[in-house]
C-alpha positions in Angstrom: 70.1 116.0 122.5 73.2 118.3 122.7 73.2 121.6 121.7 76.6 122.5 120.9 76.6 125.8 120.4 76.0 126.2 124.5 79.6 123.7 124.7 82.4 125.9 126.6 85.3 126.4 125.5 88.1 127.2 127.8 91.0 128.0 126.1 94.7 127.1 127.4 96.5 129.8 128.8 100.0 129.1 127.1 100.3 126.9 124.0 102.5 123.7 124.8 103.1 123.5 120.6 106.8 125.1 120.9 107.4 122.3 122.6 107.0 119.5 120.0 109.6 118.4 117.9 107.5 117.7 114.8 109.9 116.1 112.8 110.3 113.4 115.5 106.5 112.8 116.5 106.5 109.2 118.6 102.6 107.6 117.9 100.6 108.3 121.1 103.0 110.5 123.3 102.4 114.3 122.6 98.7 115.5 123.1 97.3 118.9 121.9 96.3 121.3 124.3 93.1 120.8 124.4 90.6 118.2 125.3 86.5 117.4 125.3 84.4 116.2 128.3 80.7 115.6 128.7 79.0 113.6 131.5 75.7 111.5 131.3 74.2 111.2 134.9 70.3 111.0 135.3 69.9 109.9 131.5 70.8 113.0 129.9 74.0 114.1 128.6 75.8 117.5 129.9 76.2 120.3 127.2 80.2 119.5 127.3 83.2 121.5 127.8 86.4 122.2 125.8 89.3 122.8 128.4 93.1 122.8 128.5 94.3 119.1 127.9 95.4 118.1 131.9 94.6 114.9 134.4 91.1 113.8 135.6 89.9 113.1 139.2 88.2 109.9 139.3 87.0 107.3 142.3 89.0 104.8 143.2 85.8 102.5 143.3 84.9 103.7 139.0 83.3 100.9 137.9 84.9 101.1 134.7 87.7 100.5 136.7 86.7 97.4 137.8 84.4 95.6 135.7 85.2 96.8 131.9 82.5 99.2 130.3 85.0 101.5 128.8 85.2 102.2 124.8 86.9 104.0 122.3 87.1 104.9 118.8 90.5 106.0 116.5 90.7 108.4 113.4 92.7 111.1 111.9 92.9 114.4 110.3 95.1 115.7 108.0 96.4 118.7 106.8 96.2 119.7 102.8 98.5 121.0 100.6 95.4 124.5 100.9 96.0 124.4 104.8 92.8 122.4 105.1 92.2 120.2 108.0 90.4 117.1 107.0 88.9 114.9 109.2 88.4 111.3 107.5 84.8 109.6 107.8 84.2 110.8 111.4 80.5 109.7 110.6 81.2 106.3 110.2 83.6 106.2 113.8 80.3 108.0 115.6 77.8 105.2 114.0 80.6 102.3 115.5 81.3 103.5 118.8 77.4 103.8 119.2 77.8 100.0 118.5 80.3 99.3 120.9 78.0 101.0 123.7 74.6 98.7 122.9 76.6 96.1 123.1 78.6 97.2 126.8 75.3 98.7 127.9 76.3 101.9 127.8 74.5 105.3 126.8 74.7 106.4 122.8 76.4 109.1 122.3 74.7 112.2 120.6 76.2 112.8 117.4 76.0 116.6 117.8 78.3 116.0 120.9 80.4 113.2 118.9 80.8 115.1 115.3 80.1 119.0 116.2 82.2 118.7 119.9 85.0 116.9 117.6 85.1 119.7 114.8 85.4 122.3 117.3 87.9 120.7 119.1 90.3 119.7 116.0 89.3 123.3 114.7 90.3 124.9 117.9 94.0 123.0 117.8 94.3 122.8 113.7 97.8 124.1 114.0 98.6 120.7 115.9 98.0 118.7 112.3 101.1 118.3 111.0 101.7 119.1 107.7 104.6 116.0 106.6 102.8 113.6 104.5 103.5 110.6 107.0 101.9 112.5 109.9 98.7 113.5 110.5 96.3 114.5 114.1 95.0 111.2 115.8 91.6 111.8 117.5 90.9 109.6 120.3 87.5 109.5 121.1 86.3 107.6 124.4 83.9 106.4 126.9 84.4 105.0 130.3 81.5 104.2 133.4 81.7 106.3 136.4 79.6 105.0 139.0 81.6 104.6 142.3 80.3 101.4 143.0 81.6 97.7 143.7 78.9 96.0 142.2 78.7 94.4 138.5 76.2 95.8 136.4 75.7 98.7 134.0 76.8 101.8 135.2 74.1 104.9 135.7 76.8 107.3 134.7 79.3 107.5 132.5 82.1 110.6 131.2 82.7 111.2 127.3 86.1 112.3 125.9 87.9 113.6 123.2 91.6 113.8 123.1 93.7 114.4 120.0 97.5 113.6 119.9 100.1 114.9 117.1 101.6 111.6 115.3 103.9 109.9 112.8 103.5 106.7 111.3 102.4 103.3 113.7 105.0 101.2 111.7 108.0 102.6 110.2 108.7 99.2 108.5 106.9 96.3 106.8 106.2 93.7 109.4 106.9 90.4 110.2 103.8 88.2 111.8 103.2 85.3 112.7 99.9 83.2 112.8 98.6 82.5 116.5 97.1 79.4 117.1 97.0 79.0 121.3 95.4 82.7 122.6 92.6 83.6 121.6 91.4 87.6 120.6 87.8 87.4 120.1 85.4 84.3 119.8 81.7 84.7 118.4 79.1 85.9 120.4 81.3 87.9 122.7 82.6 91.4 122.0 85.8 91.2 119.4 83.4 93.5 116.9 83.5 96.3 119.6 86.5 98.9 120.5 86.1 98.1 124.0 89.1 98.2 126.0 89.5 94.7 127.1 90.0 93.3 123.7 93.5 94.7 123.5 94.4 94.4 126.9 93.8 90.4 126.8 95.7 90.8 123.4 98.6 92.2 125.0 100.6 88.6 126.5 100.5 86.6 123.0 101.6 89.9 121.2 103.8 90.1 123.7 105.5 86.3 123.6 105.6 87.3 119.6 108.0 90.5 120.0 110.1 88.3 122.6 110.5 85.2 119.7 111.4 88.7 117.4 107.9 88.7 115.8 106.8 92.6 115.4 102.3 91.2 115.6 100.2 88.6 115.4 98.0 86.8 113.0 94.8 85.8 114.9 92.9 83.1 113.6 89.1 81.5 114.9 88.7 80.9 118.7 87.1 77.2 117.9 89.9 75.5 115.7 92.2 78.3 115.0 92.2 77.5 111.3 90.7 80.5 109.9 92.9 83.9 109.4 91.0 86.8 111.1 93.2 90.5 111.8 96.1 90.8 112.2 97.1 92.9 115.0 95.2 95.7 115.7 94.0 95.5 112.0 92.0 93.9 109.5 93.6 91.4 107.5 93.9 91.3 103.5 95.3 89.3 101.1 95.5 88.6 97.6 95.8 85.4 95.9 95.8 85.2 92.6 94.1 88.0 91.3 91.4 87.8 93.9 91.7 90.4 97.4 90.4 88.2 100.0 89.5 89.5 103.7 87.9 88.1 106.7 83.6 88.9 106.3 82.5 90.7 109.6 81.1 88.4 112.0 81.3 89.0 116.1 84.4 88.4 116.4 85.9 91.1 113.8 86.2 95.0 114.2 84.2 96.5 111.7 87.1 99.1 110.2 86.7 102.3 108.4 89.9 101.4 106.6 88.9 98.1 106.1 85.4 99.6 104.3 87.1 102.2 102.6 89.7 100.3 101.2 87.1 97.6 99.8 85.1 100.5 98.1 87.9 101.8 96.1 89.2 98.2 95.2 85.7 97.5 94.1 86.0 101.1 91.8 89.1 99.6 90.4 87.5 96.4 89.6 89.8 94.3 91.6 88.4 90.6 92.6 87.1 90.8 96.0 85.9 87.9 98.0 85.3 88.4 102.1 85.3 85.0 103.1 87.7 83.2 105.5 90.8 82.1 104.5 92.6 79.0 106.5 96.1 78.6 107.5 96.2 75.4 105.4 95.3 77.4 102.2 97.3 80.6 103.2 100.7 78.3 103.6 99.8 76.7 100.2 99.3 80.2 98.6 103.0 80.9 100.0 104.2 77.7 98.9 103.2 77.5 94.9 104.0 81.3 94.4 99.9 82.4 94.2 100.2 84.4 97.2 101.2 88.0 96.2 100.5 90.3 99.1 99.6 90.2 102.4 99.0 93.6 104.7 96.7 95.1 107.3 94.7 98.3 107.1 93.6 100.4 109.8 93.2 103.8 111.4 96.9 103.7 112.8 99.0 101.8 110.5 96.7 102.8 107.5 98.1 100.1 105.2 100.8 98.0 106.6 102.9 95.9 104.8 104.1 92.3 105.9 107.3 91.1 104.8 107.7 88.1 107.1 105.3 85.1 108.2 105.6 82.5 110.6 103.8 79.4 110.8 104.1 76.8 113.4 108.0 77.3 113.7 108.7 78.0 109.8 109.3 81.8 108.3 108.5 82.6 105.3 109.8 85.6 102.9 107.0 86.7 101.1 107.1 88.4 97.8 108.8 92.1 97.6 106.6 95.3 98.7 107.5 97.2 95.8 105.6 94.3 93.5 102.4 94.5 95.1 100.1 96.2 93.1 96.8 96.7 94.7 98.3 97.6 98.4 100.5 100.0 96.5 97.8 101.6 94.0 94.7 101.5 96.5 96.9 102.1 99.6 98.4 105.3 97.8 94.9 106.3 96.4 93.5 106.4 100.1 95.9 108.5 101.2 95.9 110.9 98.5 92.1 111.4 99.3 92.8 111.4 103.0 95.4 114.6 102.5 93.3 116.3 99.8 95.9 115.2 96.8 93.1 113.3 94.8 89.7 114.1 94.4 87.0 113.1 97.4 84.4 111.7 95.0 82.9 109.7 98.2 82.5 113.0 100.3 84.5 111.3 102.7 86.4 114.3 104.5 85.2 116.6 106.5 86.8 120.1 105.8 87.9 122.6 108.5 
């Protein structure tokens, strides 16, 4: 266990917040001025630090480095129209990365470190969350092995970080896809439900090819036939067909997102058709081609609900129908975001107030 009333704080001399241009905030670029570090060595966890955001010293022979046990988690906090800084469903991103570690054989993290560590942290920068509704504070939590050691197997030691990074929105447009059917993202039994740091490096090639042919992501579909739609990007994958809002269920080889869940638990308030069960190319194309199909987006931590305009298919594009028609991306899409910035009522107790 972690007490965190014993974590140190070491504030930053000089505030780098003059600095930022907050009306032009790039995703991922600008990082608050502080940062949080623990260390697990000897199967305990250190009592953590809070220090001026800066570089790290690390060995050149960090098995993380070389053989992959490094993890990470993604969410956000917002500011309220009351100055409030709300931090959206931290609990649930402590419970996954926890996940991700079992399955990378890597220590759990406490969640007095993970939640406590965080609110001080966010609490400590709060005037880095911006205040434009399109903006919020992306918290970047993270786990990587230290051991300086050339040999594979699970590390004995290990550093735990939180970093927190003033941004705008992931996609300033609604996206054009197209449905991968040669690479591969996750397959079952391996590790495409984890945030591990591999996953999107072997993603980044096909994505890659994509944005050369003048495709913004990809659709990934199953590992074994690459029939079956499964996210899309770095997001989960929805649909609606008919009246019915389909998604991928969770299996191995898809993330588990917070997005994803909270998006399904207001659609299910609003009595909107739900089905999570795969859908395949064959009977997405068909959807397109006798007008059932009326929306198609992702939904995650970064792009929060991304619209997609475009879809291409073994050579062919497709328009699909216009974004300002879709109903259920619109309504719930709006609603989550409302809650997220404090605009509609938290009836979930979903935020976490600073």
């Amino acid at each position: 266990m972690v007490d965190t009333q014993e974590i140190e704080v070491i504030r930053a001399a000089k505030s780098k917040i003059s600095e930022v241009d907050f009306d032009n905030l790039p995703f991922g670029k600008v990082f608050s001025d502080h940062m949080l570090l623990a260390t697990y060595e000897n199967g305990n966890w250190s009592r953590g630090s809070i220090r001026p955001y800066g570089d790290i010293s690390v060995s050149p022979a960090m098995s993380s480095i070389h053989y992959g046990q490094s993890i990470f988690e993604g969410l956000k906090a917002f500011k309220s129209e009351s100055n409030d800084v709300l931090i959206f469903r931290p609990e649930q991103n402590w419970e996954r990365i926890n996940k991700s570690a079992a399955r990378l054989c890597m220590p759990s993290i406490p969640k007095e470190l993970f939640l406590d560590g965080m609110k001080q942290l966010v609490d400590l920068d709060r005037n880095w969350v911006p205040t434009d509704n399109d903006c919020s504070l992306y918290i970047r939590p993270f786990m990587f092995a230290t051991d300086p050691f050339l040999g594979v197997k699970p590390s004995d030691s290990y550093t735990f970080m939180i970093i927190t990074s003033p941004v705008g929105p992931y996609y300033s447009k609604p996206l054009h896809l197209k449905v991968e059917t040669e690479y591969t993202r996750a397959a079952l039994g391996g590790v495409g439900f984890a945030k591990a740091a591999g996953n999107y490096a072997a993603a980044m090639l096909p994505a890659k090819i994509a944005q050369d042919q003048g495709v913004d992501q990809l659709i990934w579909t199953d590992a074994k036939e690459h029939r079956f739609i499964e996210e899309a990007g770095t997001m989960n994958m929805m649909m609606v067909i008919g009246d019915t809002l389909y998604t991928a269920p969770l299996t191995s080889t898809i993330l588990p997102g917070v997005t994803r869940d909270s998006f399904l638990t207001l659609a299910r308030d609003a009595g909107i058709n739900i089905k999570e069960e795969s859908v395949s190319t064959d009977m997405l194309i068909e959807s397109i081609e006798n007008n059932s199909l009326k929306e198609v987006f992702g939904v995650g931590t970064a792009a929060t609900t991304a619209q997609v305009q475009k879809l291409t298919f073994k050579g062919k594009t497709y328009d699909l129908p216009a974004v300002e028609s879709r109903t259920i991306s619109n309504s719930i899409g709006g609603l989550l975001l409302d809650i997220k910035t404090g605009k509609a009522t938290d009836n979930k107790g979903w935020n976490t107030k600073l």
